[in-house]
MARLO-845714 format. One record per residue: z, y, x of N, C-alpha, C in turn; residue in one letter. Coordinates in Angstrom, 1 decimal. Layout:
<drenmis>
<drenmi <Z; Y; X>; <Z; Y; X>; <Z; Y; X>; "A">
...
</drenmis>
This chain:
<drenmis>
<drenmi <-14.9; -20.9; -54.5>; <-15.3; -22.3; -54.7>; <-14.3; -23.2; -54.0>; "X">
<drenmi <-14.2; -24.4; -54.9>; <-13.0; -25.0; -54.2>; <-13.6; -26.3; -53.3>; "X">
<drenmi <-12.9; -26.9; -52.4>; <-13.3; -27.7; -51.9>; <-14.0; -28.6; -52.1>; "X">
<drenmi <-13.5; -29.6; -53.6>; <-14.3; -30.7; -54.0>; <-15.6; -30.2; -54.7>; "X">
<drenmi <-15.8; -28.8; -54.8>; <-17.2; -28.3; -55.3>; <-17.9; -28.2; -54.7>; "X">
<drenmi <-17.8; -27.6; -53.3>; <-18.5; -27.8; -52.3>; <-18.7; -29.2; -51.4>; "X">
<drenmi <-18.0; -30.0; -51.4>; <-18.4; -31.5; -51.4>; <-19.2; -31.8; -52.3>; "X">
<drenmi <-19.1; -31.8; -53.8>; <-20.2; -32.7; -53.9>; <-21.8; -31.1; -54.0>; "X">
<drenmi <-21.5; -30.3; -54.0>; <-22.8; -29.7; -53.8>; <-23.5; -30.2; -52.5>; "X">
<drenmi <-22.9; -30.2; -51.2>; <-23.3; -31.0; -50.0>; <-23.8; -32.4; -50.4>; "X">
<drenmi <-22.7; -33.1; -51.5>; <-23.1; -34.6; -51.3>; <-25.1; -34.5; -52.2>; "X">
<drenmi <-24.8; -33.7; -53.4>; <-26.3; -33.7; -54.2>; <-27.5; -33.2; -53.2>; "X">
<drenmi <-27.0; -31.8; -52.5>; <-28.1; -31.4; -51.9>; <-28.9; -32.5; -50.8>; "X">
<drenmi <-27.8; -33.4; -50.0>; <-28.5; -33.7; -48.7>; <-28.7; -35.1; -49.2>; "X">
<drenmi <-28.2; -35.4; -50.1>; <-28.9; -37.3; -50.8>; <-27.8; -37.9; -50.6>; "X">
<drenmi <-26.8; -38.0; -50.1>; <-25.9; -38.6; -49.8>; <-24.9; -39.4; -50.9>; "X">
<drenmi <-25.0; -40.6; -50.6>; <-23.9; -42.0; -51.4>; <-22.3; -41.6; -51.3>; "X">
<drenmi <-21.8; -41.2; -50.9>; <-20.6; -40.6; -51.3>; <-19.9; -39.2; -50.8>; "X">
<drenmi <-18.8; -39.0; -51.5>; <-18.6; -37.9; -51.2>; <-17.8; -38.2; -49.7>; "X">
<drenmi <-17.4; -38.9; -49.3>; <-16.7; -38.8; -47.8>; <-17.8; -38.4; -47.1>; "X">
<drenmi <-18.7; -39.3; -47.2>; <-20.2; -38.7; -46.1>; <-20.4; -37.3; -46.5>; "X">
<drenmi <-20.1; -36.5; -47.7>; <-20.3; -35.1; -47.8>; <-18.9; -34.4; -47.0>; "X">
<drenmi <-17.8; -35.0; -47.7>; <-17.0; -34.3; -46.6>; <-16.9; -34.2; -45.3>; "X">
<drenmi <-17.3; -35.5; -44.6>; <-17.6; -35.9; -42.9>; <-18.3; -34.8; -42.6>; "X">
<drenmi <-19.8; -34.5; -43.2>; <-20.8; -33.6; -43.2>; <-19.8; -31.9; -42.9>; "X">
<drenmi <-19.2; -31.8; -44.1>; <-18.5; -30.6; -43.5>; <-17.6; -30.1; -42.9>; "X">
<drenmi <-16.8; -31.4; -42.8>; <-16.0; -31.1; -42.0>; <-16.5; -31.3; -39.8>; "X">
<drenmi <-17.3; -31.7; -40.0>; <-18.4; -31.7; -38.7>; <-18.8; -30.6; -38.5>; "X">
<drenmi <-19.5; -30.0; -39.6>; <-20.3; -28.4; -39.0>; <-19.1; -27.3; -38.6>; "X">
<drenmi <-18.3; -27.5; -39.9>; <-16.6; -26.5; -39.6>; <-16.4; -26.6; -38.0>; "X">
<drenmi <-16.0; -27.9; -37.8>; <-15.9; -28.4; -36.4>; <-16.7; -27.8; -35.2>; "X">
<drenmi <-17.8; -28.1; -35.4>; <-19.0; -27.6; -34.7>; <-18.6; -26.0; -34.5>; "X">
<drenmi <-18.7; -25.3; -35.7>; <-18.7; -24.0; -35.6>; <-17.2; -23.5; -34.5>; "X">
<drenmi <-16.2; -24.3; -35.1>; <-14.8; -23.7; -34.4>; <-15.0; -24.0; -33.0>; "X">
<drenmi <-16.1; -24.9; -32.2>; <-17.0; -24.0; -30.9>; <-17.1; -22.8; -30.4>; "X">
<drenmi <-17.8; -22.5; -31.4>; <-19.1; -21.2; -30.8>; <-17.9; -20.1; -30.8>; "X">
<drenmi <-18.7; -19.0; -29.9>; <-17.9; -18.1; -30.2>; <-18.6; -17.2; -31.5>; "X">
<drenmi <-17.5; -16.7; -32.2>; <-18.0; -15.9; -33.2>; <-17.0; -14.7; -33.4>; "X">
<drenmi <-16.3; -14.7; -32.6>; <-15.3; -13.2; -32.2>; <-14.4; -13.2; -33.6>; "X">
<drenmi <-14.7; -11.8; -34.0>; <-13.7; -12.0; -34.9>; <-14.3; -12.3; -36.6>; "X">
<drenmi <-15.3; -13.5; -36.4>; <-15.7; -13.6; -37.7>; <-14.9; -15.1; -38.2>; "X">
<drenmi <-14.6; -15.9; -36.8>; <-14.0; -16.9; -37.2>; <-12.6; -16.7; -38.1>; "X">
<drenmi <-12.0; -16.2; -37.7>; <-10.8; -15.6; -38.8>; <-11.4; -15.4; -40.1>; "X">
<drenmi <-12.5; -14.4; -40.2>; <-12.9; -13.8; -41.5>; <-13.5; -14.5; -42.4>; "X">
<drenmi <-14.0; -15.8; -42.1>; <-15.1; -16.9; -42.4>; <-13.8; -17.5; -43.0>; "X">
<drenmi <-13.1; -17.9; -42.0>; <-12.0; -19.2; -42.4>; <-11.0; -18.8; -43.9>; "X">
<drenmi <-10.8; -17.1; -43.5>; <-9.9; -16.8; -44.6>; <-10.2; -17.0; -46.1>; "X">
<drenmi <-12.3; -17.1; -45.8>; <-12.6; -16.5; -47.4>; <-13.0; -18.3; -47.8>; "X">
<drenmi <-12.8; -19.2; -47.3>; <-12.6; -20.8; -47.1>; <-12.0; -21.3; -47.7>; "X">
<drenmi <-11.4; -22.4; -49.0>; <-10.5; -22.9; -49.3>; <-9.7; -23.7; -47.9>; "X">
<drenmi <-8.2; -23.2; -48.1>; <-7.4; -23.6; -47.2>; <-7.3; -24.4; -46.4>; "X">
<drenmi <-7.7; -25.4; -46.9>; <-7.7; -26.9; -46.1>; <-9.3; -26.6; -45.3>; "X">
<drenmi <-10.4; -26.3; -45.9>; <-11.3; -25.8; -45.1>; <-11.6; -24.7; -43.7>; "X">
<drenmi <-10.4; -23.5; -44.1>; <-10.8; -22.8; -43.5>; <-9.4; -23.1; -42.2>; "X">
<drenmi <-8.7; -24.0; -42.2>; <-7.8; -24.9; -41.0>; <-8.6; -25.3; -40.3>; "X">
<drenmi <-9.7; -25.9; -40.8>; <-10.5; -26.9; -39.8>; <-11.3; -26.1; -38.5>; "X">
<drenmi <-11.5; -24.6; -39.4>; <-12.5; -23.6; -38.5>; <-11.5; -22.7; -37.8>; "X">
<drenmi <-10.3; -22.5; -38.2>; <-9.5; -21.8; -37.8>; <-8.6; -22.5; -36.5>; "X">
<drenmi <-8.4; -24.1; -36.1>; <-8.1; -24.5; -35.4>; <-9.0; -24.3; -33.5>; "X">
<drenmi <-10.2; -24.2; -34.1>; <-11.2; -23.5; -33.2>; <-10.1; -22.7; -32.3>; "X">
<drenmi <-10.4; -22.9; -30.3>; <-9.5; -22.1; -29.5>; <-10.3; -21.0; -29.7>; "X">
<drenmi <-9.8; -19.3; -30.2>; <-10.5; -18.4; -29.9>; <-10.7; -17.9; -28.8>; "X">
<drenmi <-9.9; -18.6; -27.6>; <-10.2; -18.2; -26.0>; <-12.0; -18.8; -25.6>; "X">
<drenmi <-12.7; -19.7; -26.4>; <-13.6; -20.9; -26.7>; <-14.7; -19.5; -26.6>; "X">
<drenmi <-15.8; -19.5; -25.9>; <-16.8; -18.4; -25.5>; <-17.8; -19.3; -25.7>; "X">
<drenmi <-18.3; -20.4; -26.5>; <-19.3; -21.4; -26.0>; <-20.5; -20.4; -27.2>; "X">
<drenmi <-21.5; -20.8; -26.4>; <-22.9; -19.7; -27.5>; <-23.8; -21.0; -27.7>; "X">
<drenmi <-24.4; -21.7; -28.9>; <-25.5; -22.4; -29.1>; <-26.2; -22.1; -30.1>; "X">
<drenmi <-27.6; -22.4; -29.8>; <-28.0; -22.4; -31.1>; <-28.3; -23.2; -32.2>; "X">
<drenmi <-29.0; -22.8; -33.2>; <-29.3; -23.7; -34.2>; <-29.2; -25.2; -34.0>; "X">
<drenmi <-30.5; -25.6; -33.3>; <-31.0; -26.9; -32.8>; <-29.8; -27.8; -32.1>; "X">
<drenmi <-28.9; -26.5; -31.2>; <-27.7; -27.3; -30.5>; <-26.7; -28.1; -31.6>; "X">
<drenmi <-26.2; -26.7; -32.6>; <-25.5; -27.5; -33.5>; <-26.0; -28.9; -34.4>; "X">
<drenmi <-27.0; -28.9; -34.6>; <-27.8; -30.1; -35.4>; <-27.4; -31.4; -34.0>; "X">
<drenmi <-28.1; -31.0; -33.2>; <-27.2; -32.1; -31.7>; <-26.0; -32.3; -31.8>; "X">
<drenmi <-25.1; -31.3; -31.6>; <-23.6; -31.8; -31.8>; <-23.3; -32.1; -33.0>; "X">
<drenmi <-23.4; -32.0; -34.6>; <-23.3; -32.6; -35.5>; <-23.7; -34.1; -35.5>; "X">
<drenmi <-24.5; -34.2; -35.1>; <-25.5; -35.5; -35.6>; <-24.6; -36.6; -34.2>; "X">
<drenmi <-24.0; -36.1; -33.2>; <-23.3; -36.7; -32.5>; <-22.3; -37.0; -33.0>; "X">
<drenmi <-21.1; -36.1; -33.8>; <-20.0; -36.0; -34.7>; <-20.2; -37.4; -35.5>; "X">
<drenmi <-21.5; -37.4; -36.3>; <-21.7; -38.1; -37.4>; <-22.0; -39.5; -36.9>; "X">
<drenmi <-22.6; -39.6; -36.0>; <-23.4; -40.8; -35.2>; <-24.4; -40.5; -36.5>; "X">
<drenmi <-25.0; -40.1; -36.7>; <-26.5; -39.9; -37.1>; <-27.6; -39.5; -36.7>; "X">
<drenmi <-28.7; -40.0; -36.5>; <-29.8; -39.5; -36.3>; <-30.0; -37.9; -36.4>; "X">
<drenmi <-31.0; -37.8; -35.3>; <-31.3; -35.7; -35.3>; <-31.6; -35.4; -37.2>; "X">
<drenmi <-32.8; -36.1; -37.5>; <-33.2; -35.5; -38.6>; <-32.8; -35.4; -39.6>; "X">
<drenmi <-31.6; -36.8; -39.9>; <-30.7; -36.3; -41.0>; <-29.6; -35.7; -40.9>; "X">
<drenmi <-29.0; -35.4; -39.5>; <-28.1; -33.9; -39.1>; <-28.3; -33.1; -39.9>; "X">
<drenmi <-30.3; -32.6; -39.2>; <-30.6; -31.6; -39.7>; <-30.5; -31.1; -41.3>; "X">
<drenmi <-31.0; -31.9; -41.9>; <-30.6; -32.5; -43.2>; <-29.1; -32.1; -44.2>; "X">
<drenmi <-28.3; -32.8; -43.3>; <-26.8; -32.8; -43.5>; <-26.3; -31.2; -42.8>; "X">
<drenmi <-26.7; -30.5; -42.1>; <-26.4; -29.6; -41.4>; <-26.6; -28.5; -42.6>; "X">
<drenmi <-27.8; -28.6; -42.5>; <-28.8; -27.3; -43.8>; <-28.2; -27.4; -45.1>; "X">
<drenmi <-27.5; -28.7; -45.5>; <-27.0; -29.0; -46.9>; <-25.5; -28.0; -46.9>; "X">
<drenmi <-24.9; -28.7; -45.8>; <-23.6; -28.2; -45.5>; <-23.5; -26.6; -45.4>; "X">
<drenmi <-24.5; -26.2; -44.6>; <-24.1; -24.8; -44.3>; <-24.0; -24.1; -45.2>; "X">
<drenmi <-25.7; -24.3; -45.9>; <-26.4; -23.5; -46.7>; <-25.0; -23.0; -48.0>; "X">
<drenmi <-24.1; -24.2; -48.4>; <-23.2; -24.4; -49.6>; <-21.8; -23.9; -48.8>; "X">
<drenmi <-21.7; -23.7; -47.5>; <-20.1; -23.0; -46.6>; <-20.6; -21.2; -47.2>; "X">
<drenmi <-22.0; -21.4; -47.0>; <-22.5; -19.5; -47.2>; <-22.0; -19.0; -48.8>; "X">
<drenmi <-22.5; -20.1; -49.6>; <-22.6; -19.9; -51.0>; <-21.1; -19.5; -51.1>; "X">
<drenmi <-20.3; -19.9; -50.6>; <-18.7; -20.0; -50.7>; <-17.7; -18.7; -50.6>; "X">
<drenmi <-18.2; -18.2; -49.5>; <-18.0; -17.2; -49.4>; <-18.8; -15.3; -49.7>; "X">
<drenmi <-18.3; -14.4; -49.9>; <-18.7; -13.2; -49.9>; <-20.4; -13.1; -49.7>; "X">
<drenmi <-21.2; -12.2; -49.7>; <-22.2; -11.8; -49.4>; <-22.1; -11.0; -47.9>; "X">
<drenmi <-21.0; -10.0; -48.1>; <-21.2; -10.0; -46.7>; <-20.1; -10.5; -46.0>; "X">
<drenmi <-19.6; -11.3; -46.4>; <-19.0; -12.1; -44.8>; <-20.1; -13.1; -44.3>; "X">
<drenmi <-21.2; -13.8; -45.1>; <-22.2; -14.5; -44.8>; <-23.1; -13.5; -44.0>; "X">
<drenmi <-23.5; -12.3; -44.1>; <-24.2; -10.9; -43.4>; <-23.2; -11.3; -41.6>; "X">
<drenmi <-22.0; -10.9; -42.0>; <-21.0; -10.5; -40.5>; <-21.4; -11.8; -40.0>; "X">
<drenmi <-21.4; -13.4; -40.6>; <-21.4; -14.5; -40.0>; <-22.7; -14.5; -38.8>; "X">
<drenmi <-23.5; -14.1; -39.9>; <-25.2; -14.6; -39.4>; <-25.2; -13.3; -38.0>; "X">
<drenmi <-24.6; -12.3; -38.3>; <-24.7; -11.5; -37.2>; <-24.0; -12.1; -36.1>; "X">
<drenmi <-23.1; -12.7; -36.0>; <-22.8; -13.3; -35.3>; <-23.0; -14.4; -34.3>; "X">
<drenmi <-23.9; -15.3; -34.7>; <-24.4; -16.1; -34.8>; <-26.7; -16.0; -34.4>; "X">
<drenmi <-26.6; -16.9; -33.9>; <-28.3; -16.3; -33.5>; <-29.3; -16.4; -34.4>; "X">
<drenmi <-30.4; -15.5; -34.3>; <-31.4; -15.6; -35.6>; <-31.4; -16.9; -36.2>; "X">
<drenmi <-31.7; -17.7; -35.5>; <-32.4; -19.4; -35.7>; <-31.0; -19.7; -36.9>; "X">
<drenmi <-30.1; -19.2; -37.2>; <-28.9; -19.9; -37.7>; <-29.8; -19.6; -39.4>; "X">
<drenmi <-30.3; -18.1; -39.3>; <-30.6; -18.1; -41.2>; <-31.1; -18.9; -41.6>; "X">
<drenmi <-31.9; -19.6; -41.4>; <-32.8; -20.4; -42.1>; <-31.7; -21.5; -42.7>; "X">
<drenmi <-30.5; -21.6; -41.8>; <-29.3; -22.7; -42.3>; <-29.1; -22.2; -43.7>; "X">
<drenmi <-29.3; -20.9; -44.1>; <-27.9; -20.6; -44.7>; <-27.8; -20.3; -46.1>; "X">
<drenmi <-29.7; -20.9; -46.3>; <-30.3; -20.7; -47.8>; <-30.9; -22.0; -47.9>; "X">
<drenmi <-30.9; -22.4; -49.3>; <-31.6; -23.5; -49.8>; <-32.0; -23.3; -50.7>; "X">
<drenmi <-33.4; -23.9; -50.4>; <-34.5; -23.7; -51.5>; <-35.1; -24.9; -52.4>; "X">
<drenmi <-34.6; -25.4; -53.6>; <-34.4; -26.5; -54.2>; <-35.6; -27.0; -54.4>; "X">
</drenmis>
């Protein structure tokens, strides 16, 4: 999937008036994510990422140990964005749900193991 496909899949899913707000949207969560620690899935995530996407997650320090969960990243997004929690949440679930579609079956499996239960529910959308 290439970048501008996953922009506007972000932009339809979460309602969003343009696609910069869908890109902002992902490139925020990417952001977000190149936080957490995810050991060695950050590499593995980023690689199966169009290029310019998977820079953004790949810039992440891997020395970076930080653990949050679900709810935290919807906080720190919606901070990124200056948006409200609920359409984070919103923007978050849009974004993720369409970073998962992007990649492999199981590199989305290694991700979510990675990552704490509360993350699945991100990582599917149900139209």
């Amino acid at each position: 999937m290439q970048t501008t496909e996953i922009v506007e899949r972000v932009q339809q899913r979460a309602g969003l008036d343009s696609s910069q707000e869908a890109h902002d949207t992902v490139i925020a969560v990417l952001e977000t994510l190149a936080l957490r620690d995810l050991g060695e899935e950050r590499g593995n995530f980023a690689a199966q990422l169009p290029k310019e996407l998977g820079e953004v997650l790949a810039v992440g320090d891997p020395e970076i140990k930080e653990r949050f969960d679900a709810s935290d990243m919807v906080r720190r997004v919606a901070k990124h964005l200056g948006a409200p929690l609920d359409e984070s949440q919103h923007r978050t679930h849009a974004a993720f749900s369409v970073l998962m579609e992007a990649v492999s079956d199981g590199q989305v499996e290694s991700l979510l193991n990675a990552l704490s239960n509360d993350y699945a529910s991100y990582a599917v959308w149900e139209d």
